[in-house]
DOSE-677162 format. One record per residue: residue number from 0; residue in three letters; z, y, x of N, C-alpha, C in turn. Coordinates in steps of 0.1 Angstrom, whole numbers. Atoms other than C-alpha are relative to their C-alpha. Example, Ala and Ser with C-alpha at 12.3 -4.5 7.8 and 13.67 -1.06 7.14 Angstrom:
// DOSE-677162
> 0 / ALA / 0 / -12 / 9 / 78 / -45 / 123 / 0 / 12 / 9
> 1 / SER / 0 / -11 / -9 / 71 / -11 / 137 / 8 / 11 / -8
***
This chain:
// DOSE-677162
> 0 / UNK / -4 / 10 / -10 / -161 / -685 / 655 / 4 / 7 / 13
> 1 / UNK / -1 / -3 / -16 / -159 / -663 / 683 / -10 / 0 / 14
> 2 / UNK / 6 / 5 / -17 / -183 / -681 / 710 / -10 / 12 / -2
> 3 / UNK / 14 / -12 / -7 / -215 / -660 / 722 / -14 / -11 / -4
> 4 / UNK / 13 / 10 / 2 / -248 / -680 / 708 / -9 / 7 / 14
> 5 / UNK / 7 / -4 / -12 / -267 / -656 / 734 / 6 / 7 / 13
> 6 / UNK / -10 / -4 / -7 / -246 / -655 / 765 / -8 / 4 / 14
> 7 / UNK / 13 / -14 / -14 / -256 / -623 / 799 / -5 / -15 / 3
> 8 / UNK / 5 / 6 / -9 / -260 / -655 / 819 / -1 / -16 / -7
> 9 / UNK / 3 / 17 / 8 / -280 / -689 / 809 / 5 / -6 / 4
> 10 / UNK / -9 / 11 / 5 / -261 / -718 / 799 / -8 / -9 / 10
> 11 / UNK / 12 / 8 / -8 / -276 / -744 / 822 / 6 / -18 / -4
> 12 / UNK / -7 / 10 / 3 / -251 / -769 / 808 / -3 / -10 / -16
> 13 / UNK / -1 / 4 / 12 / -254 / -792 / 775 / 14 / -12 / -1
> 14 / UNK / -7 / 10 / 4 / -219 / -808 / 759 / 1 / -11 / -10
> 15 / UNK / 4 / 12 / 6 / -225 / -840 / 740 / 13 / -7 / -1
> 16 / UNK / -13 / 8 / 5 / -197 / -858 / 717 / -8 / -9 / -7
> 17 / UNK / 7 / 11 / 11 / -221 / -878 / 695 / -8 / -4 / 3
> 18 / UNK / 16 / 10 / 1 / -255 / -890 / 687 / -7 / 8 / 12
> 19 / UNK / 7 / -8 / -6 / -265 / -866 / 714 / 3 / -8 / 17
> 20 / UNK / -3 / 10 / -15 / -250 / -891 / 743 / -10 / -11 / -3
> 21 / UNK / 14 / 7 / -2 / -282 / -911 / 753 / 7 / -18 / -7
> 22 / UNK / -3 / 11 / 9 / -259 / -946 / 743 / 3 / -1 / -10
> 23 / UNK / 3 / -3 / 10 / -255 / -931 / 711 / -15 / 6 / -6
> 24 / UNK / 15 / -8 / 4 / -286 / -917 / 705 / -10 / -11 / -8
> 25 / UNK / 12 / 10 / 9 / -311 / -931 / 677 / -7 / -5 / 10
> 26 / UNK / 11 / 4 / -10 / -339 / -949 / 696 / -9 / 10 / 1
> 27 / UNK / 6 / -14 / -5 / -360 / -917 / 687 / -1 / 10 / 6
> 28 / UNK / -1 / -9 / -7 / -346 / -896 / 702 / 3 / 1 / 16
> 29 / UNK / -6 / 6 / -14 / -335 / -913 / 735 / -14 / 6 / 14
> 30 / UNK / 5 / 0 / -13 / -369 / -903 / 758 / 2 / 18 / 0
> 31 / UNK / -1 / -10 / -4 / -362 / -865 / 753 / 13 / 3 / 12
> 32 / UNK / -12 / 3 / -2 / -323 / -874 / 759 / -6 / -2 / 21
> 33 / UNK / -2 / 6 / -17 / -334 / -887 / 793 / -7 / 12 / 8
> 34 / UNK / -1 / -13 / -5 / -346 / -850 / 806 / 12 / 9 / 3
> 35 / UNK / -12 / -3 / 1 / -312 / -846 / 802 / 4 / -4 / 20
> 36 / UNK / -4 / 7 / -16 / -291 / -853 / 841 / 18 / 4 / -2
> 37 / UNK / -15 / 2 / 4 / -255 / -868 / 834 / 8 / 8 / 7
> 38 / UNK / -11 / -7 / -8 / -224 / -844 / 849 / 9 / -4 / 4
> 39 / UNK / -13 / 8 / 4 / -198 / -865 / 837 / 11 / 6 / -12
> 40 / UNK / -9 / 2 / 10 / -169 / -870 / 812 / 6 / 17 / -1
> 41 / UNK / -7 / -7 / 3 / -154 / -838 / 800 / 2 / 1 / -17
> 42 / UNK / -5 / -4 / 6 / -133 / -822 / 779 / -4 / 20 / -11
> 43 / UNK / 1 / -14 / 8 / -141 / -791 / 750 / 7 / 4 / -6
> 44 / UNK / -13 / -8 / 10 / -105 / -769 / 740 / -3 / 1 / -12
> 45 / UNK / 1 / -6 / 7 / -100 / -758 / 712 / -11 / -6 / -15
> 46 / UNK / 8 / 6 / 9 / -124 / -780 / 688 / 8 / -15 / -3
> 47 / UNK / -2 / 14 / 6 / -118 / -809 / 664 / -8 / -4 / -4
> 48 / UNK / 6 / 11 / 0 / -133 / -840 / 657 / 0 / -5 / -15
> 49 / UNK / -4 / 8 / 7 / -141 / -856 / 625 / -14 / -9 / -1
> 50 / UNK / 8 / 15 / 6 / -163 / -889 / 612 / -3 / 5 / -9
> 51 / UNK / 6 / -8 / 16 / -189 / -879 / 585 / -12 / -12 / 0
> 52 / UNK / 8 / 9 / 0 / -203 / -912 / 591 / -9 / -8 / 12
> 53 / UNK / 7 / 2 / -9 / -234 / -914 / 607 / 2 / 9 / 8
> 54 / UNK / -6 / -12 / -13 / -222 / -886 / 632 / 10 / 5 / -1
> 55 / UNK / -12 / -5 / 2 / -195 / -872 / 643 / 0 / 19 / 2
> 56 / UNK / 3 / -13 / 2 / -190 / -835 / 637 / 14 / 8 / 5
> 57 / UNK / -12 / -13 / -14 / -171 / -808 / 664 / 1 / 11 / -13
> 58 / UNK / -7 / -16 / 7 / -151 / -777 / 644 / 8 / 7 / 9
> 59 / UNK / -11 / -3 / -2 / -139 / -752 / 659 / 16 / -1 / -1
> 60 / UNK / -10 / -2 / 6 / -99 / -751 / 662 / 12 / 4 / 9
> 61 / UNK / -11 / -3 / -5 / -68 / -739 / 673 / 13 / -11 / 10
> 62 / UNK / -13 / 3 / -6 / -39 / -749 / 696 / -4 / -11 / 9
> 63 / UNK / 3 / 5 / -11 / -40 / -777 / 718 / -10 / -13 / -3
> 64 / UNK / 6 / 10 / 5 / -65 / -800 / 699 / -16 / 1 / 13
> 65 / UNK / 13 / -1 / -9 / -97 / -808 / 723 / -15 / -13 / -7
> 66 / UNK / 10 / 12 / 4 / -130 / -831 / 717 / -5 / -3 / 14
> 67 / UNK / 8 / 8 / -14 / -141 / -859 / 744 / -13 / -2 / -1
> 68 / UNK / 16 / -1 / -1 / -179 / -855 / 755 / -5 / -3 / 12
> 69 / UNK / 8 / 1 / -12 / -201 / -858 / 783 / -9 / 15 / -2
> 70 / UNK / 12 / -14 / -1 / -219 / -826 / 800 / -12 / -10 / 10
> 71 / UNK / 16 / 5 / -7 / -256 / -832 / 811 / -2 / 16 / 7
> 72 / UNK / 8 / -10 / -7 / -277 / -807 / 832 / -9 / 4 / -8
> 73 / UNK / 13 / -1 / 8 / -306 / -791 / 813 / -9 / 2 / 12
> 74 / UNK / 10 / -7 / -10 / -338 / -787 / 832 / -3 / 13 / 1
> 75 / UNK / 0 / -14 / -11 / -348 / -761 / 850 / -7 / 9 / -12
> 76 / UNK / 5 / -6 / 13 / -372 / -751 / 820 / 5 / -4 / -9
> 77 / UNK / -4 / 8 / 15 / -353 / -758 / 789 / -1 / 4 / -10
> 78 / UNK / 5 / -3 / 9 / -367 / -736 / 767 / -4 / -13 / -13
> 79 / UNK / 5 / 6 / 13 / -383 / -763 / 746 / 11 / -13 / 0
> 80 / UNK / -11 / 10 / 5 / -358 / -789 / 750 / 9 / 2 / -12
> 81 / UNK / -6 / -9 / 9 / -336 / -765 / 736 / 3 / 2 / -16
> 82 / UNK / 2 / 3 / 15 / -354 / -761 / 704 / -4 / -13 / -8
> 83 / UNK / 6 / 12 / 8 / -364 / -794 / 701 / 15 / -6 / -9
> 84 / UNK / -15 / 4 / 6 / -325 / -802 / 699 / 3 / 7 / -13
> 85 / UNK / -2 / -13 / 13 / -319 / -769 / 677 / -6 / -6 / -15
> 86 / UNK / 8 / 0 / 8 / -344 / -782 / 652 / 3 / -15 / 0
> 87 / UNK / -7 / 15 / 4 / -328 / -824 / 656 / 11 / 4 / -7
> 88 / UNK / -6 / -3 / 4 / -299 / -807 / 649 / 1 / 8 / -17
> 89 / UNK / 3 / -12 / 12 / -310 / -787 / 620 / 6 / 13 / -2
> 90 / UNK / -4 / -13 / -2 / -302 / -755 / 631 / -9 / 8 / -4
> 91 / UNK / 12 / -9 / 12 / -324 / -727 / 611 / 4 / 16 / 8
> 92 / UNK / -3 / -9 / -4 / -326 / -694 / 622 / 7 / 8 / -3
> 93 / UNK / -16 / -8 / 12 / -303 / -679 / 595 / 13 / -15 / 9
> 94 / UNK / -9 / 9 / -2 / -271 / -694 / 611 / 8 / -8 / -15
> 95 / UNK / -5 / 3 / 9 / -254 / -696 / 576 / -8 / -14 / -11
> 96 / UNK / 9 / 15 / 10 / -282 / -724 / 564 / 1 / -13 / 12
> 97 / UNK / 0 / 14 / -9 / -278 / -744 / 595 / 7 / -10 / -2
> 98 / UNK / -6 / 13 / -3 / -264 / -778 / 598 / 14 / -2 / 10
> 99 / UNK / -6 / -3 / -8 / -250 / -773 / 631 / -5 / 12 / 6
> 100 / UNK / -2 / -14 / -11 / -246 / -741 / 653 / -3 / -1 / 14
> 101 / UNK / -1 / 0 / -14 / -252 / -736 / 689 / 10 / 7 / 6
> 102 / UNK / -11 / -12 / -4 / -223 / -718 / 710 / 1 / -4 / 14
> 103 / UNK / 0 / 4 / -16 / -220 / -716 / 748 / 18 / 3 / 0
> 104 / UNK / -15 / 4 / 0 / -183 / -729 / 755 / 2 / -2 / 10
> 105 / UNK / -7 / 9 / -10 / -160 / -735 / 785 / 2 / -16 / -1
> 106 / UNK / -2 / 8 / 0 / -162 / -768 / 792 / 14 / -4 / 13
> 107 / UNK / -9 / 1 / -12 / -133 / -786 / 815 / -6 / -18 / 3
> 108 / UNK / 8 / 14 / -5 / -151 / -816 / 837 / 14 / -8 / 5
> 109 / UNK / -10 / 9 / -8 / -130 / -847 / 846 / 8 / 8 / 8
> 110 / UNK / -10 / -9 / -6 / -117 / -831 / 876 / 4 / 10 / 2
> 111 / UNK / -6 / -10 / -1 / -109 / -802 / 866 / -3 / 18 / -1
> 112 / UNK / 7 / -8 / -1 / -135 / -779 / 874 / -8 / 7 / -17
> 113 / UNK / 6 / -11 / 14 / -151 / -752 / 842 / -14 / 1 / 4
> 114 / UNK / 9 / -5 / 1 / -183 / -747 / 834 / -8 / 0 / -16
> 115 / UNK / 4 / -1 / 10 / -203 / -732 / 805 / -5 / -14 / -3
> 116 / UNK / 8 / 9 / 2 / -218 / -753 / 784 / -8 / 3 / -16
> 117 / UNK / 7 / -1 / 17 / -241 / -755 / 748 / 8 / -11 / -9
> 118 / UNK / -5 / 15 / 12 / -220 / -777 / 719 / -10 / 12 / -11
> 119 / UNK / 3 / 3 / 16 / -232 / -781 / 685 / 14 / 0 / -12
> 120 / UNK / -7 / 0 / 7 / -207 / -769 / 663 / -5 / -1 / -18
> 121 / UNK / 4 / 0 / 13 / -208 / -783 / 627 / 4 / 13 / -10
> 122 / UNK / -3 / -13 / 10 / -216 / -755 / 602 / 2 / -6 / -19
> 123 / UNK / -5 / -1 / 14 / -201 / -767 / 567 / 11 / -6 / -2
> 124 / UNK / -15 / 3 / 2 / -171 / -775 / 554 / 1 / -19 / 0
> 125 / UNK / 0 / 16 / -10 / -159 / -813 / 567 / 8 / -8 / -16
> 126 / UNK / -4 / 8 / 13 / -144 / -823 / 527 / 10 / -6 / 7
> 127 / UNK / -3 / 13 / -1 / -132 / -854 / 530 / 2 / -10 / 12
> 128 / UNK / 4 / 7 / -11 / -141 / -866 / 564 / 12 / 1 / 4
> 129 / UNK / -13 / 3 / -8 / -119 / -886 / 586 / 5 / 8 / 13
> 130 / UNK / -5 / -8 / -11 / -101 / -864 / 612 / -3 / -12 / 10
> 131 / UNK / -7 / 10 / -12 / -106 / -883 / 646 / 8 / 5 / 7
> 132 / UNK / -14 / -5 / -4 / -72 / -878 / 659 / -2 / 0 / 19
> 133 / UNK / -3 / 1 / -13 / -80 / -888 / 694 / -14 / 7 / 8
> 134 / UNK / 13 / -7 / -6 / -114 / -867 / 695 / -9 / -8 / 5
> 135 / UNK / 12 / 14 / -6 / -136 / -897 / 710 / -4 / -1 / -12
> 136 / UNK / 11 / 6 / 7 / -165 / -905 / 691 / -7 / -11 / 8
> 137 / UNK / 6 / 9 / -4 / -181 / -939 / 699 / 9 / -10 / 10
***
């Protein structure tokens, strides 16, 4: 894929396209979500979007395709947030058994401005699933 899972300088950012945006979010998971501190609306290059049902799942990709998300702030300690997500996610320590992936990515915010961020890139092959063409989920 390219990105850096452990990048020199910590990620302080989390990008959210799916179940991971607090009015998506199961009801379970919603009081960690709110440790979360909203950024606003951005944009992640370079990834596509498809419908696998109950979530929607980021792929890396080429050329001018992007996915629409929201960046949050992580706290100041996010160590266990971190893995609590890692482990919602079902991310495994062998990356090749995971679910989804972690990757610290350029993000591009509403206006304009960059900053890292953590996505959840899906780790298996997407079959069948519906491309969403316009990248928005929900």
């Amino acid at each position: 894929m390219g990105a850096d899972t452990q990048p020199a300088k910590p990620v302080r950012h989390l990008f959210a396209y799916g179940t991971l945006r607090p009015h998506l979010a199961p009801p379970e998971i919603r009081p960690r979500l709110a440790e979360l501190e909203r950024v606003g609306s951005a944009t992640l290059p370079g990834a596509r979007l498809y419908d696998l049902g109950e979530f929607p799942a980021a792929v890396p990709a080429s050329g001018d395709e992007a996915v629409q998300g929201e960046v949050y702030r992580l706290p100041k300690q996010a160590g266990g947030l971190l893995r609590w997500l890692d482990e919602y996610e079902e991310r495994e320590l062998r990356p090749s058994r995971s679910l989804f992936v972690r990757h610290a990515r350029s993000v591009r915010l509403r206006g304009g401005r960059r900053v890292r961020a953590w996505v959840y890139f899906y780790n298996r092959p997407v079959g069948r699933a519906k491309r969403i063409a316009s990248g928005r989920f929900g």
